[in-house]
C-alpha positions, 0 to 999 in steps of 0.5 A: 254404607247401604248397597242402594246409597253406594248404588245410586252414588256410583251411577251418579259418578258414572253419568259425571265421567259420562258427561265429561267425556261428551265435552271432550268427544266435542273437540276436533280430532285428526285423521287418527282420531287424536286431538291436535296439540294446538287444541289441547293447549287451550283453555277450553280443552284444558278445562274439559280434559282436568274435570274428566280426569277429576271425575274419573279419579273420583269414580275410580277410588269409588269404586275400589271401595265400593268393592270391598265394602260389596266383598265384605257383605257377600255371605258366600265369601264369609262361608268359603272363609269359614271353610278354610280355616277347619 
């Protein structure tokens, strides 16, 4: 995957988690900064909290790759590599 593609990619799975977590920043929240049990329990919270959680897996294992395939392409790591098996 071409660097800019995997880029663009990653900030648009960056502005979804993004997006998510405004909606769930919406609810109401106790003196602890917690969301009450009884809001969380409805459907609305429920819904809200399974797309965050979605888009942060997504993003998640996005990303893990997205790593690798950076990690890969370094050429400085491709020489330390080089080096170590004279």
């Amino acid at each position: 995957m071409a660097f800019k593609v995997a880029k663009a990619e990653r900030d648009l799975l960056e502005m979804e988690v993004t997006a998510a977590s405004e909606i769930l920043r919406t609810f109401p929240h106790n003196a602890m900064g917690l969301v009450s049990d009884v809001v969380k329990l409805t459907p609305e919270y429920r819904a809200a909290n399974a797309r965050y959680k979605r888009a942060f897996v997504t993003l998640r294992d996005f990303q893990l790759g997205f790593r690798e395939d950076v990690r890969e392409r370094t050429p400085r790591r491709a020489c330390q590599a080089s080096l170590l098996t004279l």
